[in-house]
py3Dmol code that shows the C-alpha trace and the ligand (Angstrom):
import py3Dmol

protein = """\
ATOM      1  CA  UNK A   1     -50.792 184.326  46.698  1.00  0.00           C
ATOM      2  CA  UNK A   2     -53.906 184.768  48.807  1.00  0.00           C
ATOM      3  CA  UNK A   3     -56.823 183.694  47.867  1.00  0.00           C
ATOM      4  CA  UNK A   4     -59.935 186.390  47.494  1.00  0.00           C
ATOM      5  CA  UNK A   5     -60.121 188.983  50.470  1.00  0.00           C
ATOM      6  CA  UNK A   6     -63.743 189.790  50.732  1.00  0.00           C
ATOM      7  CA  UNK A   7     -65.647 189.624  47.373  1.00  0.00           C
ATOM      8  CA  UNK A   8     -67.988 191.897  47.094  1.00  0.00           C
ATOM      9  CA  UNK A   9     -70.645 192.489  44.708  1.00  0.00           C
ATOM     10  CA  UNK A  10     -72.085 195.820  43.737  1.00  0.00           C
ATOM     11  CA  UNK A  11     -74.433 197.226  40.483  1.00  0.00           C
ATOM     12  CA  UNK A  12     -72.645 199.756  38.152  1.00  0.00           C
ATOM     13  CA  UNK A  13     -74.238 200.584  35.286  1.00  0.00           C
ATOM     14  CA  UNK A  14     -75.126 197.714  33.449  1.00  0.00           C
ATOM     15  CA  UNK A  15     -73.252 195.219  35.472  1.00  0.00           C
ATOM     16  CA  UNK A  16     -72.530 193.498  38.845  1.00  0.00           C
ATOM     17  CA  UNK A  17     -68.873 194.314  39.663  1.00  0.00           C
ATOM     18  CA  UNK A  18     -67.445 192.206  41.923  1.00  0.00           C
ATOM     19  CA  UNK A  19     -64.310 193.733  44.180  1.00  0.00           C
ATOM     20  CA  UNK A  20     -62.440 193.485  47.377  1.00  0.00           C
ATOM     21  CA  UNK A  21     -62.833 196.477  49.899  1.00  0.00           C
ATOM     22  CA  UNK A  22     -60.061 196.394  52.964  1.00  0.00           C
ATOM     23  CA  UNK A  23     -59.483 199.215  55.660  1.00  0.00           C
ATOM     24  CA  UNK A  24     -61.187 202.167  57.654  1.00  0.00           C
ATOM     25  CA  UNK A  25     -64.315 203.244  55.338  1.00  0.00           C
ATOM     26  CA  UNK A  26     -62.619 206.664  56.930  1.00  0.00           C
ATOM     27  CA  UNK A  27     -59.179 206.766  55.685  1.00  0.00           C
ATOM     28  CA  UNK A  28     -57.975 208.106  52.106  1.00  0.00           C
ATOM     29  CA  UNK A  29     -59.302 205.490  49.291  1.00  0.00           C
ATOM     30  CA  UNK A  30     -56.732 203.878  46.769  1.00  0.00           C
ATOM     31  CA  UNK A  31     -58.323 201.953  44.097  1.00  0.00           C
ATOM     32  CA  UNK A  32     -56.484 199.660  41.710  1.00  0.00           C
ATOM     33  CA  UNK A  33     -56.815 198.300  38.325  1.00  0.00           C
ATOM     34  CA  UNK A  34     -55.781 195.129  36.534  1.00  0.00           C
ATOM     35  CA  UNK A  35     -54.360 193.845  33.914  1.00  0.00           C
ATOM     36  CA  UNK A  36     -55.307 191.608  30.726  1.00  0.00           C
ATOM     37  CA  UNK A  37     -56.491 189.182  30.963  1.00  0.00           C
ATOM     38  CA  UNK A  38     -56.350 189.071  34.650  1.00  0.00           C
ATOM     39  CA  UNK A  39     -58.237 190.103  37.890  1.00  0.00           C
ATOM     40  CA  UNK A  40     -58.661 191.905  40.573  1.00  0.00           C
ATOM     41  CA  UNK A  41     -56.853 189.090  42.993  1.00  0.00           C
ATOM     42  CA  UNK A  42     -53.590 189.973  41.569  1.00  0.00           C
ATOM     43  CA  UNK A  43     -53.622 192.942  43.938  1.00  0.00           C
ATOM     44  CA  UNK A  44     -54.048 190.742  46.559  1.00  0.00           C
ATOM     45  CA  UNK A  45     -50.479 191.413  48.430  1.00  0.00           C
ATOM     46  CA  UNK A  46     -51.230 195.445  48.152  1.00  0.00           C
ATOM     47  CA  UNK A  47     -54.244 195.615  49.441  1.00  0.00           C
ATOM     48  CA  UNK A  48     -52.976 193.401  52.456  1.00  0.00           C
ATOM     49  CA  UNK A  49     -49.873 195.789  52.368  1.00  0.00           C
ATOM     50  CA  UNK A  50     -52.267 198.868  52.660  1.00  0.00           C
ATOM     51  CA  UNK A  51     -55.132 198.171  54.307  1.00  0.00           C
ATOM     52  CA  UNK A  52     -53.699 199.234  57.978  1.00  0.00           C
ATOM     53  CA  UNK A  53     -53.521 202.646  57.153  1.00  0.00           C
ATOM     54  CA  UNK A  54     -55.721 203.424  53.888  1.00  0.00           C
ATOM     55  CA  UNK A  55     -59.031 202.467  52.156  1.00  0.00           C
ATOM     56  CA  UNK A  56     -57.978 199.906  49.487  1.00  0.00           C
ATOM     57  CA  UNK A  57     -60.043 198.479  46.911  1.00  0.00           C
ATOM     58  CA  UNK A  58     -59.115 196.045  43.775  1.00  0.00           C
ATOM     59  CA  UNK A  59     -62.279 195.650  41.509  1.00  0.00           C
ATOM     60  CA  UNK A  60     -62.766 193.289  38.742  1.00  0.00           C
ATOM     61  CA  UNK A  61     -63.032 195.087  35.039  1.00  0.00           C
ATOM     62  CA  UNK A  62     -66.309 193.905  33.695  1.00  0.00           C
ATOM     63  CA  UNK A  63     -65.980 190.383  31.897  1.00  0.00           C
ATOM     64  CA  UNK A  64     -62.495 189.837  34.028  1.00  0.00           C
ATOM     65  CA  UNK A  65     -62.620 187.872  37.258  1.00  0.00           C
ATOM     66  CA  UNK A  66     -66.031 187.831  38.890  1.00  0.00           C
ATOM     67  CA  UNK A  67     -67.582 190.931  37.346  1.00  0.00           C
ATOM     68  CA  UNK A  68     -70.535 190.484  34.354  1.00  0.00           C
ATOM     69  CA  UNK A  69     -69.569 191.120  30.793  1.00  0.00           C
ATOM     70  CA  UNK A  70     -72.996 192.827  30.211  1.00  0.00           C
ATOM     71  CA  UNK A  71     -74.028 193.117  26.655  1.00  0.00           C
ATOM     72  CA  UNK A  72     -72.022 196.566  25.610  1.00  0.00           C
ATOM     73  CA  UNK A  73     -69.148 195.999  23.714  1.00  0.00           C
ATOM     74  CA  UNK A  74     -65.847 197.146  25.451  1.00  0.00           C
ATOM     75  CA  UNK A  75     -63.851 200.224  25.141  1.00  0.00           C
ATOM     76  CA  UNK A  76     -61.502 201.939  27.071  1.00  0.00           C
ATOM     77  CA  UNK A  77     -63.921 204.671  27.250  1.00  0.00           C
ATOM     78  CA  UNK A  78     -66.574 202.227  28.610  1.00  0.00           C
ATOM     79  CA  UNK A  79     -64.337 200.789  31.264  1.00  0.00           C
ATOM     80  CA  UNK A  80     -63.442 204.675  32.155  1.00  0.00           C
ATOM     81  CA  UNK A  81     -67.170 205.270  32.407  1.00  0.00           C
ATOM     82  CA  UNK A  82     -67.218 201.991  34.743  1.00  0.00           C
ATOM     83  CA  UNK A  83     -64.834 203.240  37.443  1.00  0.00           C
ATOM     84  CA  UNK A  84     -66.653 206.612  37.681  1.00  0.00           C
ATOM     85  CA  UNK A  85     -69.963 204.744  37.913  1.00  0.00           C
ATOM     86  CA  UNK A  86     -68.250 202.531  40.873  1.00  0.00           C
ATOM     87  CA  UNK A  87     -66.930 205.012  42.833  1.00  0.00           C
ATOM     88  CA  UNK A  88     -70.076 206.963  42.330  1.00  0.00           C
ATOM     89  CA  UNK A  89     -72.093 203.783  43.856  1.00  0.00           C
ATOM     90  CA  UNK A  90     -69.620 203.744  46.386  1.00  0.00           C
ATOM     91  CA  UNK A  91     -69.745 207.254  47.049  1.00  0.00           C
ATOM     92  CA  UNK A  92     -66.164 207.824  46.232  1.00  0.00           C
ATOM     93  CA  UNK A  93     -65.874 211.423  45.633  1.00  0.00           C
ATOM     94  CA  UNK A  94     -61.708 210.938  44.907  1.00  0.00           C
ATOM     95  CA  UNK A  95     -59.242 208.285  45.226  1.00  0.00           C
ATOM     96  CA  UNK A  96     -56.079 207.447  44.659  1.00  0.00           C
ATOM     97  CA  UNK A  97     -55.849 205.276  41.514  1.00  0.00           C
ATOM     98  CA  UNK A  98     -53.287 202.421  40.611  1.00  0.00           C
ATOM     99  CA  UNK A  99     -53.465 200.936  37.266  1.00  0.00           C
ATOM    100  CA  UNK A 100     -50.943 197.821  35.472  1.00  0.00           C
ATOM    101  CA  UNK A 101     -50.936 197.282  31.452  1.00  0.00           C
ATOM    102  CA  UNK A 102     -54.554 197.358  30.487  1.00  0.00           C
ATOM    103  CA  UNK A 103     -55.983 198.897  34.137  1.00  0.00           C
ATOM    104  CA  UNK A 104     -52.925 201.698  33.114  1.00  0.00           C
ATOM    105  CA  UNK A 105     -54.711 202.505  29.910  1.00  0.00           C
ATOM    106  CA  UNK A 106     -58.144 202.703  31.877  1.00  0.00           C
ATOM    107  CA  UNK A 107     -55.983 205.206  34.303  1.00  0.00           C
ATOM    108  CA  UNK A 108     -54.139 207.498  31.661  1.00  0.00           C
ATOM    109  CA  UNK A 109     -57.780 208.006  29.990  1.00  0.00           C
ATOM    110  CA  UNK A 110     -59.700 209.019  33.559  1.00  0.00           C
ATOM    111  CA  UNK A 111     -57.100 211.063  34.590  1.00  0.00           C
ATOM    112  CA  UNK A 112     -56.185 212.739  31.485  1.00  0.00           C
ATOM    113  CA  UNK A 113     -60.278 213.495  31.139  1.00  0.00           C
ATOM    114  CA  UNK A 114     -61.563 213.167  34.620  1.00  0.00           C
ATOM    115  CA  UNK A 115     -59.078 215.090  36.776  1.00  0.00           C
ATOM    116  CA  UNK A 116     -60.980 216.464  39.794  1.00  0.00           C
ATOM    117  CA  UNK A 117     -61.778 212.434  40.808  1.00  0.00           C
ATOM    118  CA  UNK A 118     -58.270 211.466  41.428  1.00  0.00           C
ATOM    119  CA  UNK A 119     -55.772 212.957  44.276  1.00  0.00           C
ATOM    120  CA  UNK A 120     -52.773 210.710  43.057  1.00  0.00           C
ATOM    121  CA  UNK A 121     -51.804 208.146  40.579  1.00  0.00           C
ATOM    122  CA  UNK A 122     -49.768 205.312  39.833  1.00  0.00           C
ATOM    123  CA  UNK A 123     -48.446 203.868  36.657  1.00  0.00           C
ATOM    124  CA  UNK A 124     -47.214 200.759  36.405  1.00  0.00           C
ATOM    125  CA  UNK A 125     -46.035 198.482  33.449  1.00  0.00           C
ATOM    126  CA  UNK A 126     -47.992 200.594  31.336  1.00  0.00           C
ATOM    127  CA  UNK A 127     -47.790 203.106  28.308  1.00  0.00           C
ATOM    128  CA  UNK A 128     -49.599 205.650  26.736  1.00  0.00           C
ATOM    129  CA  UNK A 129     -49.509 204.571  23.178  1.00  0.00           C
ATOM    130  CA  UNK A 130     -52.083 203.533  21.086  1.00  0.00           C
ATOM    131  CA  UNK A 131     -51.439 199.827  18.792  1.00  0.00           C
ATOM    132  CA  UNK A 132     -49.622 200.234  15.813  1.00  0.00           C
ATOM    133  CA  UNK A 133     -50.739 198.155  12.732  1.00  0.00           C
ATOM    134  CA  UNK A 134     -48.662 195.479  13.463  1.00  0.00           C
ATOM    135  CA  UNK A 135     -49.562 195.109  17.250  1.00  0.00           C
ATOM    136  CA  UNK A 136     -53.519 194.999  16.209  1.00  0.00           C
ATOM    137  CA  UNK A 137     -53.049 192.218  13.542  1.00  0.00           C
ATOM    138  CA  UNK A 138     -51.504 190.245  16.389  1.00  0.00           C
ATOM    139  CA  UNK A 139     -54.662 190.938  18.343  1.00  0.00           C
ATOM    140  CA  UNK A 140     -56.857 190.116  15.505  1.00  0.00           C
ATOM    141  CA  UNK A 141     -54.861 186.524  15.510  1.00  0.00           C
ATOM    142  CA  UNK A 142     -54.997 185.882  18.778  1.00  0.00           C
ATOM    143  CA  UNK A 143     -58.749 186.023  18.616  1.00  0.00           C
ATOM    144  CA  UNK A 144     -58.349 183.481  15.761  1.00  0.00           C
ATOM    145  CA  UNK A 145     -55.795 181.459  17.692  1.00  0.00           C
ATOM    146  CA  UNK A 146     -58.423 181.152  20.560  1.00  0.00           C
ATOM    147  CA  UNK A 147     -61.153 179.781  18.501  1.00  0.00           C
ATOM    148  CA  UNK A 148     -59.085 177.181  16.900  1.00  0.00           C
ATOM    149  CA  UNK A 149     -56.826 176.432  19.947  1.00  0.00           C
ATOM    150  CA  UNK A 150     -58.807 177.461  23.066  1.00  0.00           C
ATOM    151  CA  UNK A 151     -57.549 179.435  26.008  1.00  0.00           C
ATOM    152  CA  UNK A 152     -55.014 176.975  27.642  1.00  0.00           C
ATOM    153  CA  UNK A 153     -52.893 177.908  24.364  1.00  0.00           C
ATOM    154  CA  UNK A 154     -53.209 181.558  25.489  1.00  0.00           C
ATOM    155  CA  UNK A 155     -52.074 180.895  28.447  1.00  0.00           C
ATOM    156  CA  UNK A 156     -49.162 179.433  27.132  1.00  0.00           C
ATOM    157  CA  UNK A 157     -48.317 181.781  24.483  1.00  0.00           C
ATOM    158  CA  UNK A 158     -48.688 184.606  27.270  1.00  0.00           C
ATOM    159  CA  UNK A 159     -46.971 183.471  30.300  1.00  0.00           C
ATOM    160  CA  UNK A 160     -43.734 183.959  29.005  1.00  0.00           C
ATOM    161  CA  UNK A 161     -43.980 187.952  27.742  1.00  0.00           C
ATOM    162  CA  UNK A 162     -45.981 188.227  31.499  1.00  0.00           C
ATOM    163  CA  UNK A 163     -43.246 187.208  33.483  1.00  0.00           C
ATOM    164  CA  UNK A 164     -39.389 187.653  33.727  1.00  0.00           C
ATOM    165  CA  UNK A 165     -37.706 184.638  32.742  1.00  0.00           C
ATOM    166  CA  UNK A 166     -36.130 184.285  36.062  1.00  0.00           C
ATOM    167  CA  UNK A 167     -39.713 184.692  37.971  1.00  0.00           C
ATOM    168  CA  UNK A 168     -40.175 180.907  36.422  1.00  0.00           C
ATOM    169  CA  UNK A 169     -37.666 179.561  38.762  1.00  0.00           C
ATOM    170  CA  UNK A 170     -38.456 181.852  42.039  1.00  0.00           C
ATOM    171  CA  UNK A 171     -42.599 182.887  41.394  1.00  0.00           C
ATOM    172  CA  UNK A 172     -43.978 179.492  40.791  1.00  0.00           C
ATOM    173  CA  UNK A 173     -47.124 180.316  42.961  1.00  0.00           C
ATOM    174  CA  UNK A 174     -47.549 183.627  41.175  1.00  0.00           C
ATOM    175  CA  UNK A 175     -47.514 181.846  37.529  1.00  0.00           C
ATOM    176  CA  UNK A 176     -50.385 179.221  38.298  1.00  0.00           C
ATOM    177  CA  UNK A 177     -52.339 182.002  39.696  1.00  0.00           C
ATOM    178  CA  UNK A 178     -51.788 184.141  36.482  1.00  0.00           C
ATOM    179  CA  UNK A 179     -52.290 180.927  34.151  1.00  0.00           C
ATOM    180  CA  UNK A 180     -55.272 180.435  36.348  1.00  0.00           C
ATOM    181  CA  UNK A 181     -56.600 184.235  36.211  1.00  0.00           C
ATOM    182  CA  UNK A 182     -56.129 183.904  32.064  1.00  0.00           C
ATOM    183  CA  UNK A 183     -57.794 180.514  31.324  1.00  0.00           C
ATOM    184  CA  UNK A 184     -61.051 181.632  33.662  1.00  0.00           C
ATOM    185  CA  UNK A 185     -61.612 184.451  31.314  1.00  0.00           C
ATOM    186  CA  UNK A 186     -64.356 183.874  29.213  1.00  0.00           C
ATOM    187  CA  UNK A 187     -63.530 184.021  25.275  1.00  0.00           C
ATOM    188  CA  UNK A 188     -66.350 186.564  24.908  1.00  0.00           C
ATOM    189  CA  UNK A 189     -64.725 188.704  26.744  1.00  0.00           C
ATOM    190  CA  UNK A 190     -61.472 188.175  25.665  1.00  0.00           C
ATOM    191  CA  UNK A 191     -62.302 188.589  22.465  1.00  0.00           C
ATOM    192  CA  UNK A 192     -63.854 192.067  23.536  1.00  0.00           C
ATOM    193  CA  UNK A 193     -61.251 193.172  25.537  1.00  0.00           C
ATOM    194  CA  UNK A 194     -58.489 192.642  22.440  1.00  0.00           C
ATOM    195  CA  UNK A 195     -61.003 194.833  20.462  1.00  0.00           C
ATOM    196  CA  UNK A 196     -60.998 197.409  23.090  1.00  0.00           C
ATOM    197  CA  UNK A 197     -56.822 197.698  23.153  1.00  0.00           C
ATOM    198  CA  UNK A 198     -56.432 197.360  19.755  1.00  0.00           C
ATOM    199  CA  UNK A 199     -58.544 200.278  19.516  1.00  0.00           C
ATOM    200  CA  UNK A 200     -57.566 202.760  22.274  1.00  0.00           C
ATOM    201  CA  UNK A 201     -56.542 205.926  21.464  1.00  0.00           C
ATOM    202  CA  UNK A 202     -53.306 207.304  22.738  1.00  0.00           C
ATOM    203  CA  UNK A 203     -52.638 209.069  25.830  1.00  0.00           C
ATOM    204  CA  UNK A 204     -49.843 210.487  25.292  1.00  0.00           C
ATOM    205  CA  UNK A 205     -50.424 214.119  23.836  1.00  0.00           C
ATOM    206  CA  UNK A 206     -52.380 214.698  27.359  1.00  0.00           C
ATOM    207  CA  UNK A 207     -49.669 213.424  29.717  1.00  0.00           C
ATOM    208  CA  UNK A 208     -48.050 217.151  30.510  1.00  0.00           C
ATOM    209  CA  UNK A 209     -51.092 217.967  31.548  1.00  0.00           C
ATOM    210  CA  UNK A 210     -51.391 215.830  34.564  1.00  0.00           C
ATOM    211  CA  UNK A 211     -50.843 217.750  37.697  1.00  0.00           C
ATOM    212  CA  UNK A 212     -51.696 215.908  40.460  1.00  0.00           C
ATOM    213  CA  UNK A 213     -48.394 213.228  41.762  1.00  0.00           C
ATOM    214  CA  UNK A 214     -47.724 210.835  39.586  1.00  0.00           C
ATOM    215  CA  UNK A 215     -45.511 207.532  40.538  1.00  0.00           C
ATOM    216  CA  UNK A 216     -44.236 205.128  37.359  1.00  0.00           C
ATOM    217  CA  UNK A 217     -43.166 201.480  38.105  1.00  0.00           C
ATOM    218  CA  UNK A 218     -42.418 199.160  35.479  1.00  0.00           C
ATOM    219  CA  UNK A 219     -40.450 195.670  35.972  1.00  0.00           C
ATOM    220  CA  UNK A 220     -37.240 196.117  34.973  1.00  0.00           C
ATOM    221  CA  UNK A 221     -37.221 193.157  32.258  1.00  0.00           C
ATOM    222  CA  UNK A 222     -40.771 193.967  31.147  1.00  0.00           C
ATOM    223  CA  UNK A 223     -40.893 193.239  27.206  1.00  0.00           C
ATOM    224  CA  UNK A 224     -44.452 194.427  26.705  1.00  0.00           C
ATOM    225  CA  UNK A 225     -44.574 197.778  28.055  1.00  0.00           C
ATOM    226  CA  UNK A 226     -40.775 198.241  28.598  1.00  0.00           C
ATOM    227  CA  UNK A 227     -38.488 200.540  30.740  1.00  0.00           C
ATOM    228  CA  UNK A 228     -38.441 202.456  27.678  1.00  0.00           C
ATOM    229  CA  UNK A 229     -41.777 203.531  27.362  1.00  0.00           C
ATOM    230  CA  UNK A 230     -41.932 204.261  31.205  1.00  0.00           C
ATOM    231  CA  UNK A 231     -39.323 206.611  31.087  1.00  0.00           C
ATOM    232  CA  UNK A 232     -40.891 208.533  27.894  1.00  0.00           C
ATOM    233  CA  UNK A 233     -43.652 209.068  30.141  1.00  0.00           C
ATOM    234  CA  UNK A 234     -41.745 210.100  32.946  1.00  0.00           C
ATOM    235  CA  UNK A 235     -39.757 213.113  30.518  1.00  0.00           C
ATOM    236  CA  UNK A 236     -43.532 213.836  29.536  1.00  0.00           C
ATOM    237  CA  UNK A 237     -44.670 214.328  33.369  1.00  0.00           C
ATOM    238  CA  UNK A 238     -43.516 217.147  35.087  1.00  0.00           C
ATOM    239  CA  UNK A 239     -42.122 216.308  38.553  1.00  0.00           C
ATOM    240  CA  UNK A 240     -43.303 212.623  38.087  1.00  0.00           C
ATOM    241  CA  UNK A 241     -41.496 209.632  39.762  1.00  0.00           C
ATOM    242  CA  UNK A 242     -40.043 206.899  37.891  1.00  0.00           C
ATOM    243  CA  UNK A 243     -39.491 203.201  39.855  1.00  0.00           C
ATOM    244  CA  UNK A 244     -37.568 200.160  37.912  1.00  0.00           C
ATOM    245  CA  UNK A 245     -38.142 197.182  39.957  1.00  0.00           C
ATOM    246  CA  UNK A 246     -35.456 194.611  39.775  1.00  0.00           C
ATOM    247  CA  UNK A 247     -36.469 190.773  39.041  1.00  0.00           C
ATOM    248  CA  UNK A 248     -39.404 191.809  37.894  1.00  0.00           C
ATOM    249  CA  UNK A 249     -40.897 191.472  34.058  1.00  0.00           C
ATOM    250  CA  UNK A 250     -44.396 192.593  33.122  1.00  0.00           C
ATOM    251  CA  UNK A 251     -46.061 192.012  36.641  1.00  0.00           C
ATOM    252  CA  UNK A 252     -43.745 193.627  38.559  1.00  0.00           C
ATOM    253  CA  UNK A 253     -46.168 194.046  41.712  1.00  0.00           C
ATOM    254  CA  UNK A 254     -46.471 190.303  41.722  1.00  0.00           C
ATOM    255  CA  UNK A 255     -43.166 189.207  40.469  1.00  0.00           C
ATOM    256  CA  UNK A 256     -41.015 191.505  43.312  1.00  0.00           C
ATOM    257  CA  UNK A 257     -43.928 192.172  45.319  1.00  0.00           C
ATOM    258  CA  UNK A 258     -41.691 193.735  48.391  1.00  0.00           C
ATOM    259  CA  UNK A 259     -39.822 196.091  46.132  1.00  0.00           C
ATOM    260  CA  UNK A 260     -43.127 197.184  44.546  1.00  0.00           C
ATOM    261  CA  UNK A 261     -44.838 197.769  47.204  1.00  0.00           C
ATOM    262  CA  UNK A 262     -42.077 199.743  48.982  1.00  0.00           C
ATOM    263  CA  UNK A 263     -42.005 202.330  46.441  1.00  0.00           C
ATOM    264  CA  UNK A 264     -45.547 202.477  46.762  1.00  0.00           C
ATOM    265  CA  UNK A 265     -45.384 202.862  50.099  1.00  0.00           C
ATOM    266  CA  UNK A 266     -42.671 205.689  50.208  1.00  0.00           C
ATOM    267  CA  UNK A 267     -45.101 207.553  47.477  1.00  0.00           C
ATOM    268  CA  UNK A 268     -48.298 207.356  49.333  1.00  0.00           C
ATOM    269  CA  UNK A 269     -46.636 208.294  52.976  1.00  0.00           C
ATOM    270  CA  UNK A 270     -45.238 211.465  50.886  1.00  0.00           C
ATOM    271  CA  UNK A 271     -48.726 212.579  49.956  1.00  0.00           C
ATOM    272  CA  UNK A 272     -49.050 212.964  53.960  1.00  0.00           C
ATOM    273  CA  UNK A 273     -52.511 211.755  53.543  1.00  0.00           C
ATOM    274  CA  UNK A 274     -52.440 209.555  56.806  1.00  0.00           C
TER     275      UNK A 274
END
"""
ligand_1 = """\
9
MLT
C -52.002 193.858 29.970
O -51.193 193.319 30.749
O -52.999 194.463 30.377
C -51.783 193.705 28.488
O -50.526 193.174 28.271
C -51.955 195.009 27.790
C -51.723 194.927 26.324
O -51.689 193.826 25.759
O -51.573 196.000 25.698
"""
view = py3Dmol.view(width=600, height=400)
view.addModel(protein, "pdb")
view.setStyle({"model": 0}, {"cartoon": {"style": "trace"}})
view.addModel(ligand_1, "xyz")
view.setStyle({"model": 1}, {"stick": {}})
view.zoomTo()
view.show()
């Protein structure tokens, strides 16, 4: 892993958001969006991937990374209302957007209700569902698990749903910077931010109305947002593209990086943007 590219810092809304801006101000804009409870460094490897022949930018959600948790209490809605404000500030008319897990729910929303921003989109280890009971007790626990047993126990409990088991042996880099990105996160904004998911509406009754190209990846051994769920989207999405990446589990773009970021490569060179 690299560490940060440029680290900016601009004001959206309430907030400073802090992000990393790489390429020609002038070519077509791609913007991605992490994960929980992660940051905007785990794009790292696209944005050096991409920056040759597009605009590529990697923000940090607010309360992840290096990005305020101002004093509004998160939604997805908010976070939509976020990336708008950003790319307004940055005078991003449309972009390209990329979002994993958490920054897919963030996608699904603006694209689903903000159409005219975005030229293309990519999917990846995400799904469209909203919690079921049982998946927003587990939230509600984990909140009470970090009070009583702090975040290096999070860390712990998460790693191993983040990651394919194999990825332990081959991505040891990759795991301290995840373990890393997790036990940096503040718990008021991980508590938040497992109020905002457990609440989030689903996405999925919207999905066939997505028109512009659409790209799904999802790690092929991913056990949180599975292959499964990718490839309901994908019958959902007329004309979509669906991607299993091979050694991969939850973060497939840092787990099997190269794979990843070929089909992302063969899906942005179709748009014929460049
Ligand atoms: C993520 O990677 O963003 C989370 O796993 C999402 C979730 O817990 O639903």
């Amino acid at each position: 892993m690299k560490n940060a590219i440029n680290n900016l810092t601009i004001k959206v809304n309430d907030i400073i958001v802090s992000y990393n801006d790489t390429g020609s101000k002038e070519a077509p804009v791609i913007i991605f969006i992490h994960g929980f409870p992660l940051n905007k460094s785990m794009w790292n490897n696209q944005l050096e991937s991409l920056k040759d022949n597009y605009r590529a930018i990697a923000y940090d959600i607010r309360g992840h990374g290096e990005s305020d948790l101002g004093a509004i209490d998160f939604s997805i809605d908010l976070f939509v209302n976020d990336l708008l404000g950003f790319m307004d500030v940055l005078k991003i008319k449309k972009a390209i957007i990329c979002g994993l897990s958490m920054g897919g729910y963030i996608t699904l929303n603006a694209i689903e209700n903000y159409s005219d921003r975005f030229t293309a989109v990519i999917l990846s280890d995400t799904n469209c569902t909203s919690d079921s009971l049982e998946a927003k007790e587990k939230r509600m626990n984990t909140i009470i698990s970090i009070k009583e047993n702090g975040v290096e126990k999070l860390a712990y409990d998460l790693l191993p749903n983040l990651f394919a088991p194999e990825s332990f042996k081959t991505n040891s880099e990759e795991i301290s910077a995840v373990k890393q990105m997790i036990v940096t996160t503040t718990i008021p904004s991980l508590n938040n931010s497992l109020h905002a998911l457990a609440n989030r509406k689903e996405t999925c009754g919207k999905l066939a109305s997505i028109k512009v190209p659409l790209l799904i990846l999802v790690g092929k051994e991913d056990k949180i947002t599975p292959p499964k769920a990718a490839s309901a989207m994908h019958e959902k999405i007329k004309d979509s593209f669906l991607q299993v990446i091979p050694h991969a589990g939850h973060l497939s773009n840092m787990e099997n990086e190269r794979e990843f970021n070929k089909h992302l490569n063969n899906f942005l060179n179709d748009l014929k943007l460049i």
